[in-house]
mmCIF entry with sequence, helices, sheets and N, C-alpha, C, O atoms, coordinates in Angstrom:
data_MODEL
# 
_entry.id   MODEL 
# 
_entity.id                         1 
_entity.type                       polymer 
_entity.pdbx_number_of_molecules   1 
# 
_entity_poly.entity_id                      1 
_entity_poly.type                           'polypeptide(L)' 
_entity_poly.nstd_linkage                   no 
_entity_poly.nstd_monomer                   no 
_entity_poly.pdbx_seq_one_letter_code       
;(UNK)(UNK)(UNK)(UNK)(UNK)(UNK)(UNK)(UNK)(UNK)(UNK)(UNK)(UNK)(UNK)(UNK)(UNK)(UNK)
(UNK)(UNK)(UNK)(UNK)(UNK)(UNK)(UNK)(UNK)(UNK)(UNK)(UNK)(UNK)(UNK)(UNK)(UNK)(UNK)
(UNK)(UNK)(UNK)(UNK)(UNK)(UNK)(UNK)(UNK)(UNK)(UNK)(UNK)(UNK)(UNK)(UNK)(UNK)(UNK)
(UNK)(UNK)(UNK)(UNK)(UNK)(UNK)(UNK)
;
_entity_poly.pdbx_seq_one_letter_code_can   XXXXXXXXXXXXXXXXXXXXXXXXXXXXXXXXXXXXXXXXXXXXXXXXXXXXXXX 
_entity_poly.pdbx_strand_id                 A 
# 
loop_
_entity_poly_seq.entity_id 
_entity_poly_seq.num 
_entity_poly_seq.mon_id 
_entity_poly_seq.hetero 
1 1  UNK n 
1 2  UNK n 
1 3  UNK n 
1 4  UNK n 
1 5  UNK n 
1 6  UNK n 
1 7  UNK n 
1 8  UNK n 
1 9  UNK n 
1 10 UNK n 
1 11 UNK n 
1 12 UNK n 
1 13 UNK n 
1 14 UNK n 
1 15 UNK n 
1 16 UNK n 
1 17 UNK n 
1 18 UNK n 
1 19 UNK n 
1 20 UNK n 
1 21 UNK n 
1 22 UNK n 
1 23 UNK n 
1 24 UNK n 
1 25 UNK n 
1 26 UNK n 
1 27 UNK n 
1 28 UNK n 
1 29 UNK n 
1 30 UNK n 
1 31 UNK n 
1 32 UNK n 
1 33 UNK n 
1 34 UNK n 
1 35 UNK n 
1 36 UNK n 
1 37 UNK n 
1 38 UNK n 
1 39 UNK n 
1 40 UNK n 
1 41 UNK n 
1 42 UNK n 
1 43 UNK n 
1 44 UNK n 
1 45 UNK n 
1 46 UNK n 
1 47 UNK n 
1 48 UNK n 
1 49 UNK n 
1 50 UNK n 
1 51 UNK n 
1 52 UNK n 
1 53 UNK n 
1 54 UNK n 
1 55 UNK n 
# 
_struct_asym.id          A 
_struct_asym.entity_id   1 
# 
loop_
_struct_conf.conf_type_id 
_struct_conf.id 
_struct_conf.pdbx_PDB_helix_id 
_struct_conf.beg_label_comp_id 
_struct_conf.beg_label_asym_id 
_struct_conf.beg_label_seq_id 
_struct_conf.pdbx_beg_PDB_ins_code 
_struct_conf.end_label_comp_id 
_struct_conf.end_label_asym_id 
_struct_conf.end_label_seq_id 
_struct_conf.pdbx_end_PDB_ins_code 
_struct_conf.beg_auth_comp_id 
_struct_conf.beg_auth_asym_id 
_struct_conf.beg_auth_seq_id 
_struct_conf.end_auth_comp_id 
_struct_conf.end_auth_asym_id 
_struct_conf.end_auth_seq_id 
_struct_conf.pdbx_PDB_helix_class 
_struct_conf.details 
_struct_conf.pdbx_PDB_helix_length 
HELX_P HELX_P1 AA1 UNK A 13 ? UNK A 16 ? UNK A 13 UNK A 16 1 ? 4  
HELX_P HELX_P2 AA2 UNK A 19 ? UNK A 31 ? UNK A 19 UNK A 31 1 ? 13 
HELX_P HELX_P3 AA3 UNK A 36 ? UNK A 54 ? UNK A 36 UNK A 54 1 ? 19 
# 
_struct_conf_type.id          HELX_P 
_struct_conf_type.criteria    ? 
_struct_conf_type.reference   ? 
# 
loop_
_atom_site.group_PDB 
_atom_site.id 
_atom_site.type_symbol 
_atom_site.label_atom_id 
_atom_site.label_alt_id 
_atom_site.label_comp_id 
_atom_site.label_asym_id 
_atom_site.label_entity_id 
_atom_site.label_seq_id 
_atom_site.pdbx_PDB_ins_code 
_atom_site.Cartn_x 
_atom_site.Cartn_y 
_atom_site.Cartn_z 
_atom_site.occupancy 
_atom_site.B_iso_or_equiv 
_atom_site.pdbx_formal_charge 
_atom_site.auth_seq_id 
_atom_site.auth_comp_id 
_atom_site.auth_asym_id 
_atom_site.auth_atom_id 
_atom_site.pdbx_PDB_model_num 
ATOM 1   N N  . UNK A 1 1  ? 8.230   84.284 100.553 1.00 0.00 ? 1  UNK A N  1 
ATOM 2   C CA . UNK A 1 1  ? 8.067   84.576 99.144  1.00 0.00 ? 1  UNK A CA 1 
ATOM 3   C C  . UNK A 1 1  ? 7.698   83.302 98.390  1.00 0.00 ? 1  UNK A C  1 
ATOM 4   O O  . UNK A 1 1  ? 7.976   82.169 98.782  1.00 0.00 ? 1  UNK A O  1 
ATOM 5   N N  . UNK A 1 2  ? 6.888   83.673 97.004  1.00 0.00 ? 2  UNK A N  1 
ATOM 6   C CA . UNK A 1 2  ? 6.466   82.317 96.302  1.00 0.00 ? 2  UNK A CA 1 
ATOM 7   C C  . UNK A 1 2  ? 7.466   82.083 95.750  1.00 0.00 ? 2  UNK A C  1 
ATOM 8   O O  . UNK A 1 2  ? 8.403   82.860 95.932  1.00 0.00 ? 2  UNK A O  1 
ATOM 9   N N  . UNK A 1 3  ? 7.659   80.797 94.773  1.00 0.00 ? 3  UNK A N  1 
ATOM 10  C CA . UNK A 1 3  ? 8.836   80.148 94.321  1.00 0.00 ? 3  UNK A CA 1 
ATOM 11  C C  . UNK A 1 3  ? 8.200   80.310 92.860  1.00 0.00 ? 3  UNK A C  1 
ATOM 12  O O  . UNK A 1 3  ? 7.000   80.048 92.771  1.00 0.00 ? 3  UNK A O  1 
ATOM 13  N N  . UNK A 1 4  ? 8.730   80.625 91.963  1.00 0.00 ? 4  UNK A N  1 
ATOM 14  C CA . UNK A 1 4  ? 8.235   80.679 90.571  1.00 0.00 ? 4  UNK A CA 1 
ATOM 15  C C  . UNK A 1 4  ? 8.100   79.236 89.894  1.00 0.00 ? 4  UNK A C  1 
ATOM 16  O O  . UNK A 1 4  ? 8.886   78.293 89.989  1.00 0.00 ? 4  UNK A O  1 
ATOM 17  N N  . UNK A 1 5  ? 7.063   79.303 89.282  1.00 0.00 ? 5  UNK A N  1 
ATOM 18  C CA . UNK A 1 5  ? 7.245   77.708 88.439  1.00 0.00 ? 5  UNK A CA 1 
ATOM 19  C C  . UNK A 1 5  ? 7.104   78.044 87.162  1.00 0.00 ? 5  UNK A C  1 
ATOM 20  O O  . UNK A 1 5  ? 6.239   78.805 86.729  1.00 0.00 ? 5  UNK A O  1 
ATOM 21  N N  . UNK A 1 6  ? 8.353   77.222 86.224  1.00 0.00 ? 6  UNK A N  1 
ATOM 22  C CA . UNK A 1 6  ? 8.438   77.452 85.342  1.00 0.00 ? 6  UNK A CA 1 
ATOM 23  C C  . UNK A 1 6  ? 7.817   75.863 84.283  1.00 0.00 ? 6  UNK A C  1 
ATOM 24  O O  . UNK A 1 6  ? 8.271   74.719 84.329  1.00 0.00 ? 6  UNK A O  1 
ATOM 25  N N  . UNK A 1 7  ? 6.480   76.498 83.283  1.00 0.00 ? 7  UNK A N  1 
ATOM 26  C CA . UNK A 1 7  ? 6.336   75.337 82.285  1.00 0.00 ? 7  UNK A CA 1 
ATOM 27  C C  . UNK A 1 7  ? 6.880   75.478 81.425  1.00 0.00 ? 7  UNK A C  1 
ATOM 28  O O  . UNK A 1 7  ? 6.877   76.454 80.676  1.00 0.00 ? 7  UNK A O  1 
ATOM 29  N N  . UNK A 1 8  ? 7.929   73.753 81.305  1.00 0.00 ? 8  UNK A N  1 
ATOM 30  C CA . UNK A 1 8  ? 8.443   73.764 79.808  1.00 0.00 ? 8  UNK A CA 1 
ATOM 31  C C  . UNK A 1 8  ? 7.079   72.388 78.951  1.00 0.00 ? 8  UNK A C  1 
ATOM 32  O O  . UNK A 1 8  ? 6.022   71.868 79.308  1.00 0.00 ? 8  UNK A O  1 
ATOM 33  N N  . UNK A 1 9  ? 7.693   72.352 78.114  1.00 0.00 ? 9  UNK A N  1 
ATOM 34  C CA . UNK A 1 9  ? 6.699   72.154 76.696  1.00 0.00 ? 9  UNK A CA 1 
ATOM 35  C C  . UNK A 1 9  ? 7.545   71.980 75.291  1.00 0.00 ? 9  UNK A C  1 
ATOM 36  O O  . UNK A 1 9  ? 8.664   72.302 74.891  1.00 0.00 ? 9  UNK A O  1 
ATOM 37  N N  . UNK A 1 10 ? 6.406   71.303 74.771  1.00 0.00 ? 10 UNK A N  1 
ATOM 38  C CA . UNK A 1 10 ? 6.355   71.687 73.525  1.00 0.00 ? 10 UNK A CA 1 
ATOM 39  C C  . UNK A 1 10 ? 5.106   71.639 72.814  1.00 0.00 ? 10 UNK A C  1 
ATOM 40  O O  . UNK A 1 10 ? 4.194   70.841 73.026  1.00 0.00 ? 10 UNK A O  1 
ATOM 41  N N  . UNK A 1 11 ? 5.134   72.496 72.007  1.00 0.00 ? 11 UNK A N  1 
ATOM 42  C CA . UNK A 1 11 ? 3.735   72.523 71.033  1.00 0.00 ? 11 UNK A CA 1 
ATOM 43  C C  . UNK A 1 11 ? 3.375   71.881 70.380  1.00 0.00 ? 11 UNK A C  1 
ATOM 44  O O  . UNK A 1 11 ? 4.069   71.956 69.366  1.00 0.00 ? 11 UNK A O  1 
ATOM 45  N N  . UNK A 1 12 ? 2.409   70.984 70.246  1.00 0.00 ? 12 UNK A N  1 
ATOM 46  C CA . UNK A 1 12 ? 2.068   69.986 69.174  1.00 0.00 ? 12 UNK A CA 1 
ATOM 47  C C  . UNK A 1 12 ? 1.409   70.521 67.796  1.00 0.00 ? 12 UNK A C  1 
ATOM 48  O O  . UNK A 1 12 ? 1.054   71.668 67.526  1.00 0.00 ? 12 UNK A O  1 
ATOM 49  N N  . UNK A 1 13 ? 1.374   69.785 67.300  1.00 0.00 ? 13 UNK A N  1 
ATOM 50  C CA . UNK A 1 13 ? 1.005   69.823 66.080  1.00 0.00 ? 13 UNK A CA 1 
ATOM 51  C C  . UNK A 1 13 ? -0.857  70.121 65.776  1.00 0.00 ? 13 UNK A C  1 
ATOM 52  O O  . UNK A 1 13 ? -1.446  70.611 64.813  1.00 0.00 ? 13 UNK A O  1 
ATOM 53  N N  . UNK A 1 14 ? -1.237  69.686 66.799  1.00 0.00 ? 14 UNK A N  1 
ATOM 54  C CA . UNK A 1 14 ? -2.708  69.521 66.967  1.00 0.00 ? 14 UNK A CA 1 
ATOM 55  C C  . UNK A 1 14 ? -3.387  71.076 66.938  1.00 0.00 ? 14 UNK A C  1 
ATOM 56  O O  . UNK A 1 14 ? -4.511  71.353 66.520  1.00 0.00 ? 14 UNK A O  1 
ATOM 57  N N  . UNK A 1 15 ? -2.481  71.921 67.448  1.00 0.00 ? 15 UNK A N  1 
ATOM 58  C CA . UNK A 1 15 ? -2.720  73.570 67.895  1.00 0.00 ? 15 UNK A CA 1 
ATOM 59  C C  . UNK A 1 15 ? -2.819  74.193 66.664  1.00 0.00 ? 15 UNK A C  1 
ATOM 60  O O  . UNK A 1 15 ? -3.529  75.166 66.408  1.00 0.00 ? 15 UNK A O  1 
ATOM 61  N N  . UNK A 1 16 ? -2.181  73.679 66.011  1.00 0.00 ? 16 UNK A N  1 
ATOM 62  C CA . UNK A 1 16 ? -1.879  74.674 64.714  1.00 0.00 ? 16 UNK A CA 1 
ATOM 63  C C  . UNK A 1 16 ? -3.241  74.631 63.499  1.00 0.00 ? 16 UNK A C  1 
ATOM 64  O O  . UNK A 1 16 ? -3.754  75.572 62.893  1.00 0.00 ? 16 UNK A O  1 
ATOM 65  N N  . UNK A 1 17 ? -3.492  73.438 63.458  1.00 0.00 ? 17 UNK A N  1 
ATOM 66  C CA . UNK A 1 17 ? -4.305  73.267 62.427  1.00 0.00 ? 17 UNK A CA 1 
ATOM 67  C C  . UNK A 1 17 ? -5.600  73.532 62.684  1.00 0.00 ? 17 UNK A C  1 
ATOM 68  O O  . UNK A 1 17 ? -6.468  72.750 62.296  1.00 0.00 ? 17 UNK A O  1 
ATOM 69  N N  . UNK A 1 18 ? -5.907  74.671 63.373  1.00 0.00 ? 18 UNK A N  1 
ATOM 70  C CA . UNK A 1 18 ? -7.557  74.969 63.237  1.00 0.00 ? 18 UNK A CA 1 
ATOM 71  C C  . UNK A 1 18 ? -6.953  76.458 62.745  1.00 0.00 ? 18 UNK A C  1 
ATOM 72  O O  . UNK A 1 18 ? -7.222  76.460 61.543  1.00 0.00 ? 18 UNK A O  1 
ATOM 73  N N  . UNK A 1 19 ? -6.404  77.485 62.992  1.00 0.00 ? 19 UNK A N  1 
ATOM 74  C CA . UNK A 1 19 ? -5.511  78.571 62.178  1.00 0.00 ? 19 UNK A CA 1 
ATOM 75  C C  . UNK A 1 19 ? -5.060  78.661 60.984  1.00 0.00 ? 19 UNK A C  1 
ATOM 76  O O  . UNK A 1 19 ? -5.004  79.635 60.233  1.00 0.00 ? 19 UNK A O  1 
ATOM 77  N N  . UNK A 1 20 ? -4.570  77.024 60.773  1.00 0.00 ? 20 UNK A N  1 
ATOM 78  C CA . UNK A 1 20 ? -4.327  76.897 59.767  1.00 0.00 ? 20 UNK A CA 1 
ATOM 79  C C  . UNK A 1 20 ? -5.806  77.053 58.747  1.00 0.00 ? 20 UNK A C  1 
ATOM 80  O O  . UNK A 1 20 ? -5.914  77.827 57.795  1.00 0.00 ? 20 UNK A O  1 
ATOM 81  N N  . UNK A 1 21 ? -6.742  76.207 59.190  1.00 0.00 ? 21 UNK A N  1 
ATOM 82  C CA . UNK A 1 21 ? -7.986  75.895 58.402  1.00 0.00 ? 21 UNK A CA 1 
ATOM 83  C C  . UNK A 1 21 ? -8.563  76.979 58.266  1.00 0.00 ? 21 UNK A C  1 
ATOM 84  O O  . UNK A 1 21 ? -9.244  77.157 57.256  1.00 0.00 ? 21 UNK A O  1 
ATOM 85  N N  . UNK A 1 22 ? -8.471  77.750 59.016  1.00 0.00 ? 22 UNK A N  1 
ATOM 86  C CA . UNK A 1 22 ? -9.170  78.585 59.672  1.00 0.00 ? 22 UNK A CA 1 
ATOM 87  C C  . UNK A 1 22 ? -8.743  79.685 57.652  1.00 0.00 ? 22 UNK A C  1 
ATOM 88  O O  . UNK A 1 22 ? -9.365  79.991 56.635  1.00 0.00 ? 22 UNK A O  1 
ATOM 89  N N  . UNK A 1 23 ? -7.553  79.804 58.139  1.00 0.00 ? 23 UNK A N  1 
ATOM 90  C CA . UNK A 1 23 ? -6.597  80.687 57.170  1.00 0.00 ? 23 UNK A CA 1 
ATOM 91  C C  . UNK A 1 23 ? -6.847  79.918 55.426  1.00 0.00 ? 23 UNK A C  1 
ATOM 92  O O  . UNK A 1 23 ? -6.655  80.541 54.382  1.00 0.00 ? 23 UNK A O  1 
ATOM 93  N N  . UNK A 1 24 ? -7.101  79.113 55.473  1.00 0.00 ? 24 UNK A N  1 
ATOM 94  C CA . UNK A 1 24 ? -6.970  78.081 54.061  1.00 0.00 ? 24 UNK A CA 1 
ATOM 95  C C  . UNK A 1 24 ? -8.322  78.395 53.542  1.00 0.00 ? 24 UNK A C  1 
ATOM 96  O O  . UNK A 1 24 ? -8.430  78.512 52.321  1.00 0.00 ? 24 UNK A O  1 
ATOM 97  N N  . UNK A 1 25 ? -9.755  78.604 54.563  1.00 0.00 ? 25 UNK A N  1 
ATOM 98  C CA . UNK A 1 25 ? -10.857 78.630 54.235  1.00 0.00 ? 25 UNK A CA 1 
ATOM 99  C C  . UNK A 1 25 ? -10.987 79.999 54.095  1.00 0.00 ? 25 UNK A C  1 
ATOM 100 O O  . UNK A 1 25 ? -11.534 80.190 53.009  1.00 0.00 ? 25 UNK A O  1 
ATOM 101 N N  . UNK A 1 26 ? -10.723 81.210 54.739  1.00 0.00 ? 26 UNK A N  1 
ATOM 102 C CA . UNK A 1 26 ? -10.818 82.373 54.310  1.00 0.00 ? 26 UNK A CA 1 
ATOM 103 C C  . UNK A 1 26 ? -10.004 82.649 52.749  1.00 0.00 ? 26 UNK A C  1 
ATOM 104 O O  . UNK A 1 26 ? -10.602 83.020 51.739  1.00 0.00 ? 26 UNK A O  1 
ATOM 105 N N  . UNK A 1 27 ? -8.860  82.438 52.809  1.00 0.00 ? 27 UNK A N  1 
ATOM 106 C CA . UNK A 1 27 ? -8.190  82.268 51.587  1.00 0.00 ? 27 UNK A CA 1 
ATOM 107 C C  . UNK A 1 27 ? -9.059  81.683 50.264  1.00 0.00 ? 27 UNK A C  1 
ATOM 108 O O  . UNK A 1 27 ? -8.865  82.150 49.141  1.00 0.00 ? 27 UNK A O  1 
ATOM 109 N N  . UNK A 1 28 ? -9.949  80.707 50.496  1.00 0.00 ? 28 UNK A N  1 
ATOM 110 C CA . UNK A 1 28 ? -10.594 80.099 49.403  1.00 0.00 ? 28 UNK A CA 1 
ATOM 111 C C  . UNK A 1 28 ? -11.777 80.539 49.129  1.00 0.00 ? 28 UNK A C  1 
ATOM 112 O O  . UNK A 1 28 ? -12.218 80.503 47.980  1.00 0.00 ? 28 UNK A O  1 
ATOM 113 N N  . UNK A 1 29 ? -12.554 81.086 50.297  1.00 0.00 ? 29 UNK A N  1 
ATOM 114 C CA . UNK A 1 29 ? -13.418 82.392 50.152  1.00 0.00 ? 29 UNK A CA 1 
ATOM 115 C C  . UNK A 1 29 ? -13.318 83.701 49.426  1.00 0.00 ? 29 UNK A C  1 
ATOM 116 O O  . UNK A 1 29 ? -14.211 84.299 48.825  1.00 0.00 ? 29 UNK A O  1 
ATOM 117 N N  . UNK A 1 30 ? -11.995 84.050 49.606  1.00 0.00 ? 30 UNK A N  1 
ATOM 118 C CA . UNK A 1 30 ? -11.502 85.350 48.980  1.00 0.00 ? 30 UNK A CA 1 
ATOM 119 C C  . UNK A 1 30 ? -11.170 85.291 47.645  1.00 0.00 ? 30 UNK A C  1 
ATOM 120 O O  . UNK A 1 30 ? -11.276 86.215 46.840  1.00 0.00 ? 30 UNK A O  1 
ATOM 121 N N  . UNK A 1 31 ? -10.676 83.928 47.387  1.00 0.00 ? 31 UNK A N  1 
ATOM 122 C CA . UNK A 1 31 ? -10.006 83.745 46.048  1.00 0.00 ? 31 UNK A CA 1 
ATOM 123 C C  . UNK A 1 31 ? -11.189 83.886 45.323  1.00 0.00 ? 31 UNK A C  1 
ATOM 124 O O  . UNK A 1 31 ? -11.108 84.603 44.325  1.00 0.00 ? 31 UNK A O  1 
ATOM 125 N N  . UNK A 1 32 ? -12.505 83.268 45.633  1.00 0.00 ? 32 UNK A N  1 
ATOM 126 C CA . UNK A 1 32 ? -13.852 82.436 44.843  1.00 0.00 ? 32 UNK A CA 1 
ATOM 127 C C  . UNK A 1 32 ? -14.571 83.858 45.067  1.00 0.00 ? 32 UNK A C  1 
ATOM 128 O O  . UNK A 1 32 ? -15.766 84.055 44.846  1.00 0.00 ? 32 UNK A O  1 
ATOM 129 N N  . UNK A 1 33 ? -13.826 84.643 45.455  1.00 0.00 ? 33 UNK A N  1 
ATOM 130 C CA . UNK A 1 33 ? -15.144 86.044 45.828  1.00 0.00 ? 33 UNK A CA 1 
ATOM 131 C C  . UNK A 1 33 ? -17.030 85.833 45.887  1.00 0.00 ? 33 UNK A C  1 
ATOM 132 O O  . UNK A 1 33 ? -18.025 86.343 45.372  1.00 0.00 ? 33 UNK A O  1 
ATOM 133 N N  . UNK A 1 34 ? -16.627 84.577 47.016  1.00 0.00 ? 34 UNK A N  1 
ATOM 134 C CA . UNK A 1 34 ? -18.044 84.149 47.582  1.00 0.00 ? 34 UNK A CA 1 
ATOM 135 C C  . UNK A 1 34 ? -18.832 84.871 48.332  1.00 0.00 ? 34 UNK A C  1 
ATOM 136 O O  . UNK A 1 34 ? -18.510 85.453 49.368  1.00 0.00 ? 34 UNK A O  1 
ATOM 137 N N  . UNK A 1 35 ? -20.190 84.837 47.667  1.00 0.00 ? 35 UNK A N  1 
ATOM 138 C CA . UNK A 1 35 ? -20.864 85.728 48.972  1.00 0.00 ? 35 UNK A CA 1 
ATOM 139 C C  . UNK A 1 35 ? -21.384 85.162 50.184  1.00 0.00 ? 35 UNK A C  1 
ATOM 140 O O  . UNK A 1 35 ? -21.192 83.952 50.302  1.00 0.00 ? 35 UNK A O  1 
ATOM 141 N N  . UNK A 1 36 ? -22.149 85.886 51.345  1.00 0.00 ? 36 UNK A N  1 
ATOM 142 C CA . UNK A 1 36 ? -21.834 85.230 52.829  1.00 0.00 ? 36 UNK A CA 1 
ATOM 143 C C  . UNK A 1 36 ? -22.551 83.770 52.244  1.00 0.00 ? 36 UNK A C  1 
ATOM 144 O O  . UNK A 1 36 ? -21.773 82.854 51.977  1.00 0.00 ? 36 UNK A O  1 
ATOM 145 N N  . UNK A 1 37 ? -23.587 83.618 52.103  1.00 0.00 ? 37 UNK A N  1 
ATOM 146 C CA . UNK A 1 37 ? -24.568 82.360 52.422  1.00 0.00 ? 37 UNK A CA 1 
ATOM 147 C C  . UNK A 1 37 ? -23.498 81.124 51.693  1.00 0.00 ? 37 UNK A C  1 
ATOM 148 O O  . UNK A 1 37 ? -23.235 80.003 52.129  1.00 0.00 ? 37 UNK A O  1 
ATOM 149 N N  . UNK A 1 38 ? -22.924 81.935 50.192  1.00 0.00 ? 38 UNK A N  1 
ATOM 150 C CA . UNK A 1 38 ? -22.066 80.431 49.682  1.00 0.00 ? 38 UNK A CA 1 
ATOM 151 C C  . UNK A 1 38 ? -20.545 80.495 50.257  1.00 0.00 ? 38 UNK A C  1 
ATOM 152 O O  . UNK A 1 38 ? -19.789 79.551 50.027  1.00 0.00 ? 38 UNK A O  1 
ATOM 153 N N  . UNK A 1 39 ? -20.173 81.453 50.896  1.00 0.00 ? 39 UNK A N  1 
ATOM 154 C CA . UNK A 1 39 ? -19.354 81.104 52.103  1.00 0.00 ? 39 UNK A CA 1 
ATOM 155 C C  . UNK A 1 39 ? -19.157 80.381 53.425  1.00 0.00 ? 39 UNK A C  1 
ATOM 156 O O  . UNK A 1 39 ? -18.242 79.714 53.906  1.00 0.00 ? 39 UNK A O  1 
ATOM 157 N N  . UNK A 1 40 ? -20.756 80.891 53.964  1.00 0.00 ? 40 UNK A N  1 
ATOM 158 C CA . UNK A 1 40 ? -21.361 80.052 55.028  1.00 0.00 ? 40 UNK A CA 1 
ATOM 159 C C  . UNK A 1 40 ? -21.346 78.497 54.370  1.00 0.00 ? 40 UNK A C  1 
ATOM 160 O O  . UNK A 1 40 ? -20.598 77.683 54.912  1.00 0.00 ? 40 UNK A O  1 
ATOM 161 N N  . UNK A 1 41 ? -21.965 78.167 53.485  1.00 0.00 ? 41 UNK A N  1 
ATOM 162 C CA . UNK A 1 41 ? -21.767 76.904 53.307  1.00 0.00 ? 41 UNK A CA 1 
ATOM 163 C C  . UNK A 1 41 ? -20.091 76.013 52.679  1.00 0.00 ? 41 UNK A C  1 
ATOM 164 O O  . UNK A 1 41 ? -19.825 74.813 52.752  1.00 0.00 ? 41 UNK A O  1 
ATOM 165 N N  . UNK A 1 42 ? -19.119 77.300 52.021  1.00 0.00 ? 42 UNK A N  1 
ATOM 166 C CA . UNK A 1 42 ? -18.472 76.485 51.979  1.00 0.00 ? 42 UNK A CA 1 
ATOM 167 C C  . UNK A 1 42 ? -17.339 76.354 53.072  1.00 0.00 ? 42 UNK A C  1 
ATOM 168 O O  . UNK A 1 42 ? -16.167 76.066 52.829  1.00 0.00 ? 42 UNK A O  1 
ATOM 169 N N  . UNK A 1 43 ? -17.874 76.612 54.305  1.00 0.00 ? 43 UNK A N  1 
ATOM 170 C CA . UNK A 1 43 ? -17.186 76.697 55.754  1.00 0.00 ? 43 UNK A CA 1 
ATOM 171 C C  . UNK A 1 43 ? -17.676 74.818 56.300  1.00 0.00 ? 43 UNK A C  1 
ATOM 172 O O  . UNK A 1 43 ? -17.092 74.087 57.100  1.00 0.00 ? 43 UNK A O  1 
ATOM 173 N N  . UNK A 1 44 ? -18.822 74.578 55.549  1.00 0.00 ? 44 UNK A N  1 
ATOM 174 C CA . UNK A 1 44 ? -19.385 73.422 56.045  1.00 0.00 ? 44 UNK A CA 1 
ATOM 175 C C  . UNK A 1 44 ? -18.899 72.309 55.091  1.00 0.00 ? 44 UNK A C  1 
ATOM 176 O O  . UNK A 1 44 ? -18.625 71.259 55.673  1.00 0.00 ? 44 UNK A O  1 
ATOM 177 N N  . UNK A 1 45 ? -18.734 72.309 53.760  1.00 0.00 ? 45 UNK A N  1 
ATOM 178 C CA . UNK A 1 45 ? -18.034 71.535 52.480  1.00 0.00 ? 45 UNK A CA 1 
ATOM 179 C C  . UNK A 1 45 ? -16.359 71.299 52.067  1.00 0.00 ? 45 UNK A C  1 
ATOM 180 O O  . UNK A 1 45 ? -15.792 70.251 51.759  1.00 0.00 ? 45 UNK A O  1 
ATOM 181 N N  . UNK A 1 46 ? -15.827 72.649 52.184  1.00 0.00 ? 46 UNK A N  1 
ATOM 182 C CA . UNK A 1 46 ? -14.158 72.741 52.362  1.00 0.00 ? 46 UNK A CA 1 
ATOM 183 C C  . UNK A 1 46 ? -13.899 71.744 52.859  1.00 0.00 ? 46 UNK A C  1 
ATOM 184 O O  . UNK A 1 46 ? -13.400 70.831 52.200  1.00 0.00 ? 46 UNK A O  1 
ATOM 185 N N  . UNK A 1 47 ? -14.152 71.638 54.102  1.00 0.00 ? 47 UNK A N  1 
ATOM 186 C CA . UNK A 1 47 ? -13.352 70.634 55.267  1.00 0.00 ? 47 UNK A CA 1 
ATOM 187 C C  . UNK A 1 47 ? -13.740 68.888 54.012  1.00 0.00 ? 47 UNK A C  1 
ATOM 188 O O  . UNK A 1 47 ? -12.887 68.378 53.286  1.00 0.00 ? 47 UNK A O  1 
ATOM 189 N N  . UNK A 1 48 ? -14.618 68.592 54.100  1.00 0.00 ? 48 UNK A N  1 
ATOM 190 C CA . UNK A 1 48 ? -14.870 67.194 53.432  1.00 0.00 ? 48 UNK A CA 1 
ATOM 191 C C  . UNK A 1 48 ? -14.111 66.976 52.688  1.00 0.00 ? 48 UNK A C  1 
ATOM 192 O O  . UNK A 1 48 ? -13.292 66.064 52.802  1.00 0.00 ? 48 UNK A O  1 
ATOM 193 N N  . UNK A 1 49 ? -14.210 67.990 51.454  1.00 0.00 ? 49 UNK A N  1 
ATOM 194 C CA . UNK A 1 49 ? -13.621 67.680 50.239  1.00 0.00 ? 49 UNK A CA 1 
ATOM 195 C C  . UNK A 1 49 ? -11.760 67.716 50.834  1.00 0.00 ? 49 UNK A C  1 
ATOM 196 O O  . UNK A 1 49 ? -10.966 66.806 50.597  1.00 0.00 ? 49 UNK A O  1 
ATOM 197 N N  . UNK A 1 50 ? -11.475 68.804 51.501  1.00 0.00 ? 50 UNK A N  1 
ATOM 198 C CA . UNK A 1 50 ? -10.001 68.530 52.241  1.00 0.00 ? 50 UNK A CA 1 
ATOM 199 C C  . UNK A 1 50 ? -9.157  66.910 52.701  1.00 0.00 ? 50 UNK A C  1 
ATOM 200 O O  . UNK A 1 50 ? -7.993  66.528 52.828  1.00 0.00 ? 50 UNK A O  1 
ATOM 201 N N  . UNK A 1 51 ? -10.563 66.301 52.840  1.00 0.00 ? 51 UNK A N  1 
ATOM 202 C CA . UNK A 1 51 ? -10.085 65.529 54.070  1.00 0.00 ? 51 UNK A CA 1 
ATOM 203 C C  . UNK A 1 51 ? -9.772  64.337 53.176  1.00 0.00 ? 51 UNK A C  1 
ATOM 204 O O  . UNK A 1 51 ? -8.860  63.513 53.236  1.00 0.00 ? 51 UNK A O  1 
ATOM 205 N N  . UNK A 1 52 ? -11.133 64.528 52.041  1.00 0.00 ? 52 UNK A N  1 
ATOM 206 C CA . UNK A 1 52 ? -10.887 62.946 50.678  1.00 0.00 ? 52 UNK A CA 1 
ATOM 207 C C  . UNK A 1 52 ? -9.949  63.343 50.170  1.00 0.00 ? 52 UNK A C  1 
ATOM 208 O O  . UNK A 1 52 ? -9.227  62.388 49.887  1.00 0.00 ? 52 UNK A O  1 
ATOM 209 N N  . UNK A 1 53 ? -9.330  64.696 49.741  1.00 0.00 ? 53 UNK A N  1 
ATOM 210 C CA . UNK A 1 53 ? -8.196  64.584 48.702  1.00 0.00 ? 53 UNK A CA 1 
ATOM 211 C C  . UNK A 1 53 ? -7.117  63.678 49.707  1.00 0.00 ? 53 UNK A C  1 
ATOM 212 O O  . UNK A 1 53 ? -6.668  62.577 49.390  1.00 0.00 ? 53 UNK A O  1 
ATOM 213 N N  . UNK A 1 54 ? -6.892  64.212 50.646  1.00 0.00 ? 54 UNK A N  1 
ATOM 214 C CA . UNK A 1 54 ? -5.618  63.596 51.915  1.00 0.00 ? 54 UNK A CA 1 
ATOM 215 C C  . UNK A 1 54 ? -5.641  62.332 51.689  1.00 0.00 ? 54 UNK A C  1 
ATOM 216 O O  . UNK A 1 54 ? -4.542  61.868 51.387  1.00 0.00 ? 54 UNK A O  1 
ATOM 217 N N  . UNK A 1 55 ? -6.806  61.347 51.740  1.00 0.00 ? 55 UNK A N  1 
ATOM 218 C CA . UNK A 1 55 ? -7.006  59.953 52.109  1.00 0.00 ? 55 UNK A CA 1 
ATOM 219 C C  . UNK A 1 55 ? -5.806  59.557 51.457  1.00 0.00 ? 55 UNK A C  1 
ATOM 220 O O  . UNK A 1 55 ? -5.463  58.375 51.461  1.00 0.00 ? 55 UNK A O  1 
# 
């Protein structure tokens, strides 16, 4: 018989934040009741402006 292997872990932090973005950018889409093309682009702009407020 096989021997079971068990992985332990933990989840980093790194996993979360594309779900997260993912969720923050639909959210800001929905709020702005954007249509596709100025959605499509603000899938490409969100992230920037995200990243200078953080600095």
């Amino acid at each position: 018989m096989a021997d079971k292997q068990i992985i332990k872990g933990k989840m980093e932090i790194a996993g979360i934040m594309g779900p997260l973005w993912f969720t923050g950018w639909l959210f800001t889409v929905g709020y702005l009741g954007l249509p596709l093309v100025k959605a499509l682009f603000a899938a490409l702009v969100w992230p920037y402006f995200l990243g200078t407020s953080f600095r």
